[in-house]
N, C-alpha and C positions, 0 to 999 in steps of 0.2 A: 463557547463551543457547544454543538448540539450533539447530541445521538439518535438518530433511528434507527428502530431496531427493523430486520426485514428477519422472516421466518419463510426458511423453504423446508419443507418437509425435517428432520430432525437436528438442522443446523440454523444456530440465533447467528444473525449478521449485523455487527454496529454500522450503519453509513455515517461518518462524523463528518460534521461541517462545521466551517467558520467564517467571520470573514478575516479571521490574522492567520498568520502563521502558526498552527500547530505543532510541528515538527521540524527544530531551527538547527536540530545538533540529535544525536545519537539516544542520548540520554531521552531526549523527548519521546519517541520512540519508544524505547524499553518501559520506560515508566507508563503510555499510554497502552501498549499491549500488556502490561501487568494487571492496571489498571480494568482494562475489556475482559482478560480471563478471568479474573474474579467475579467481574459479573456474568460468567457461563457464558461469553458469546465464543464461537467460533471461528468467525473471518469478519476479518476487517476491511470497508473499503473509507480511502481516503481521496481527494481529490488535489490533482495538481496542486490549485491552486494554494493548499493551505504548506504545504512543504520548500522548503529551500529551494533556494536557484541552485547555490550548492550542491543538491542531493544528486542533480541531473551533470555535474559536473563531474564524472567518474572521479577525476585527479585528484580528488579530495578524501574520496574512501568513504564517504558518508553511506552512499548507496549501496557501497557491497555488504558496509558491518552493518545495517540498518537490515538489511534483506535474510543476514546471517543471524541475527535474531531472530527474528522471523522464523527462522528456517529451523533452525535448532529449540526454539517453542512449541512447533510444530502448529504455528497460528497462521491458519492462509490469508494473503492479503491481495487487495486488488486497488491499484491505482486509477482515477479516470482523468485524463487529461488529453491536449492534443499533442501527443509527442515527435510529428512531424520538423515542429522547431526546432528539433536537437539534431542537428548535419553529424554530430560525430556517429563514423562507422562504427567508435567501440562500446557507444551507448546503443545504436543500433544491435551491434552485436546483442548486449548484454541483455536489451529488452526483449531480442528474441530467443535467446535461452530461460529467461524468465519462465519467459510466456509456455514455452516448451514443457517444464517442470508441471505449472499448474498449479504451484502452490502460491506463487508469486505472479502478481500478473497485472500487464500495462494494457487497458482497454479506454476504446472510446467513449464510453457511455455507462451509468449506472444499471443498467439494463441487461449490458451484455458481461459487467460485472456478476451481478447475481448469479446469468447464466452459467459462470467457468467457477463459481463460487459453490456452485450446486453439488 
């Protein structure tokens, strides 16, 4: 697992990569945002590809108590994947309530992570 750190004006942002699976179960998660706050960052961006198939599976609960963490840490986080593959309307939903919030957020590119991270 790597970290780079990106700095936008008064916010540290880890972008964690890998090439395994970082985040297979709930727990992973919490312990990785524990992990980041300790080290003073701010938002986190993770990429699809290092997270469960699972996660995108609403049925499963993974993605709402994963985001609820999140959310109740008060740690922003931004996903970069292409989440077109996912036909269900209630993941659709749910990405675009995300997205809406702003503290949680499904983007195309690290790019325009940073941007909604700002």
């Amino acid at each position: 697992m790597q970290i780079k750190t990106h700095h936008l004006a008064n916010i540290k942002i880890a972008e964690v990569t890998s090439d395994e699976i970082i985040i297979s179960k709930i727990d992973d998660a919490l312990n990785l945002m524990a992990d980041l706050y300790y080290q003073n960052y701010d938002s986190i961006i993770l990429h699809e590809k290092n997270i469960t198939s699972a996660f995108f599976d609403l049925k499963t609960g993974i993605a709402g108590e994963v985001l609820q963490k999140f959310s109740n840490y008060r740690m922003w986080l931004a996903i970069v994947g292409n989440f077109d593959a996912y036909q269900s309307k209630s993941f659709r939903d749910f990405v675009f309530e995300s997205n809406k919030n702003k503290q949680i957020n499904f983007v195309g590119s690290v790019e325009e992570a940073l941007e909604r991270l700002r």
